[in-house]
C-alpha positions in Angstrom: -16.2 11.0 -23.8 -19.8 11.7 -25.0 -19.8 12.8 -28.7 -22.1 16.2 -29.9 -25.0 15.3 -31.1 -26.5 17.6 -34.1 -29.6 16.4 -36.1 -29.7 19.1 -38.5 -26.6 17.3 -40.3 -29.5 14.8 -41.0 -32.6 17.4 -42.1 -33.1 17.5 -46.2 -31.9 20.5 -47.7 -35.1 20.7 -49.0 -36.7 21.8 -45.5 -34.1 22.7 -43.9 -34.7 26.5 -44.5 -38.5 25.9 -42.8 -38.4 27.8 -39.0 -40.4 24.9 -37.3 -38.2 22.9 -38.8 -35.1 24.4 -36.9 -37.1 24.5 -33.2 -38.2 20.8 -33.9 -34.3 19.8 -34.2 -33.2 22.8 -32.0 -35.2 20.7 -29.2 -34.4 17.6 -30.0 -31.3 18.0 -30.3 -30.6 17.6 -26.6 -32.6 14.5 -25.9 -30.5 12.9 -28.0 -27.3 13.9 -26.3 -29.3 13.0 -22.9 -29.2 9.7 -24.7 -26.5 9.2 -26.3 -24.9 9.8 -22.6 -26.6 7.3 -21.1 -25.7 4.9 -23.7 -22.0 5.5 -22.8 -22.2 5.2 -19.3 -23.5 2.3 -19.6 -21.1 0.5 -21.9 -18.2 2.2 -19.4 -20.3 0.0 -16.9 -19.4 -3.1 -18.0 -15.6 -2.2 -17.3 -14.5 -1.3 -13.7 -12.1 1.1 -14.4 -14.1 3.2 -16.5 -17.5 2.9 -14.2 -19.1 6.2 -12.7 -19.9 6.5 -8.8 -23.6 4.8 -9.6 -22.2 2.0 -11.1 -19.4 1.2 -8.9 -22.2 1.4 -6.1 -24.0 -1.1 -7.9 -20.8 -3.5 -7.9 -20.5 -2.7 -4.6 -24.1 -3.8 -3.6 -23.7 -7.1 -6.0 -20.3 -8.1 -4.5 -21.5 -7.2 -1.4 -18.6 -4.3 -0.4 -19.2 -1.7 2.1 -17.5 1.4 1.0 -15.5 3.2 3.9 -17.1 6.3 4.2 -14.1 9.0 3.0 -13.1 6.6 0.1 -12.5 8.1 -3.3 -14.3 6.7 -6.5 -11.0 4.9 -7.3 -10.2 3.3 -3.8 -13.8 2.1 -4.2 -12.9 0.7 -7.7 -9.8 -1.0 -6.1 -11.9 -2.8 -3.7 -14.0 -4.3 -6.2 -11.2 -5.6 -8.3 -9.7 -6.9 -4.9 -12.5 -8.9 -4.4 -13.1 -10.2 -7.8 -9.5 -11.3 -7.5 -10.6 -13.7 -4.6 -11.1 -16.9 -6.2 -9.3 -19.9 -5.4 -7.2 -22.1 -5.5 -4.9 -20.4 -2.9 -1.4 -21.0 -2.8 1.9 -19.8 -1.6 2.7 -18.3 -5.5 -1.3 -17.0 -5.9 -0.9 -14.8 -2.5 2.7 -13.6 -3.9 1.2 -12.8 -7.3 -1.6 -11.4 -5.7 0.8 -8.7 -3.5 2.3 -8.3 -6.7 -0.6 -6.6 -8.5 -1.2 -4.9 -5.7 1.6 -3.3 -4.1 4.3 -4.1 -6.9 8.0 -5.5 -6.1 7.6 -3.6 -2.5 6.6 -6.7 -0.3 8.4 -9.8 1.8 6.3 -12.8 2.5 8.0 -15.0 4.9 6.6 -18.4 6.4 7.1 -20.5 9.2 5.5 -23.4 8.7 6.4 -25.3 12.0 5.0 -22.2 14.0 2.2 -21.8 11.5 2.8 -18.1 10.9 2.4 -16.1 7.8 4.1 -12.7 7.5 3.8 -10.1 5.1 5.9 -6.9 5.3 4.6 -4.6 2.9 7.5 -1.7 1.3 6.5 2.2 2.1 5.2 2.3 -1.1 2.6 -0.5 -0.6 1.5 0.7 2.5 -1.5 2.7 0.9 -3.0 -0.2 0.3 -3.1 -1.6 3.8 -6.1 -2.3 4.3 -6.9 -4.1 0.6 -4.0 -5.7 0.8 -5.6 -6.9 4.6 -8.4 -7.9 3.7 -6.9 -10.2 1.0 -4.8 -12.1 2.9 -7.3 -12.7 5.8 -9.8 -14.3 2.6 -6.6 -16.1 1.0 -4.6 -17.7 4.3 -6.5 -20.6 5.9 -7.5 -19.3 9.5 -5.2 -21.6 10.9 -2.1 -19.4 10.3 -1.0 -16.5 11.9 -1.2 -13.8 10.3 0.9 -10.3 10.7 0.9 -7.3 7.9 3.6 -4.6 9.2 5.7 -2.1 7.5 8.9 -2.6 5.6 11.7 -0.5 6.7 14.8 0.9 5.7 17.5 -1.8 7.5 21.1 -1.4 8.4 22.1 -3.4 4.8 20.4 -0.3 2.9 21.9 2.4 5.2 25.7 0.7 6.2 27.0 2.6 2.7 26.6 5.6 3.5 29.0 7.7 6.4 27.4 9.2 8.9 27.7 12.8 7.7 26.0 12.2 4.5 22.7 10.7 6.9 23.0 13.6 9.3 20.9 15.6 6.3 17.4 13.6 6.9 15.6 12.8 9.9 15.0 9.7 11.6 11.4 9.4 9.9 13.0 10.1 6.4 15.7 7.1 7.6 13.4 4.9 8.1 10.9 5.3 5.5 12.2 6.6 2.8 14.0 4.4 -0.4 17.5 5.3 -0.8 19.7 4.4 -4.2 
């Protein structure tokens, strides 16, 4: 948050009575709020999360990231972490971590490693990160794998305890997509 800049704090008491005195600070006054702005954003550059839309386009252009074109400044942000989280070594407990700082608890990874395939069934929750999570996995799993991201849903073990009269309240979409206690 940019501080208020006021240089007459800094005139002598001596002059400070003098009328050109006052216009000379009076102007200058907001250069050095101009300044003192753009001395913030760029120390908020050097963090991500803190960033403004001309920085994070600037990360984008360094990482190489096209922006999709209705993304918000903090899906935008996301990507960039994403990507900066790429590095290797890859391994089974990296990608699991990984899903973890992205979409929480709210994920399965199951693989089959006589049929080479690699799923990853993301919880409701994590399904707003889609396609990050996506694009992370195809850069972590080698290519020969198989890859599938689908949708968690709610199973017969989460609804079994409950009689049918007290699920005749929701709907089928609600059923199947929504976490019940």
């Amino acid at each position: 948050m940019s501080r208020t800049v006021d240089l007459t704090k800094f005139v002598p008491s001596s002059i400070k009575d003098f009328r050109e005195i006052n216009y000379i600070v009076s102007a200058e006054n907001p250069e050095f709020q101009l300044c003192n702005s753009i001395k913030e954003a760029i120390a908020n550059a050097g963090f991500i999360e803190y960033a403004d839309a001309t920085f994070i386009s600037r990360y984008e252009n360094m990482i190489g990231i096209k922006p999709y074109p209705n993304a918000s400044l903090d899906e935008r942000r996301f990507d960039i972490i994403v990507k900066y989280n790429e590095t290797p070594p890859f391994t089974m407990n990296v990608l699991k971590e990984k899903l973890k700082m992205l979409c929480g608890d709210d994920f399965i990874v199951i693989y089959i490693p006589e049929e080479y395939a690699l799923t990853v069934a993301l919880g409701v929750n994590g399904m707003s990160r889609y396609n990050a999570v996506e694009k992370m996995v195809k850069n972590i799993v080698p290519s020969n794998l198989v890859v599938t991201i689908s949708e968690m849903y709610n199973r017969h073990s989460v609804l079994h305890q409950f009689t049918h009269e007290e699920l005749e309240e929701y709907t089928h979409y609600q059923l199947r997509n929504e976490v019940f206690e």
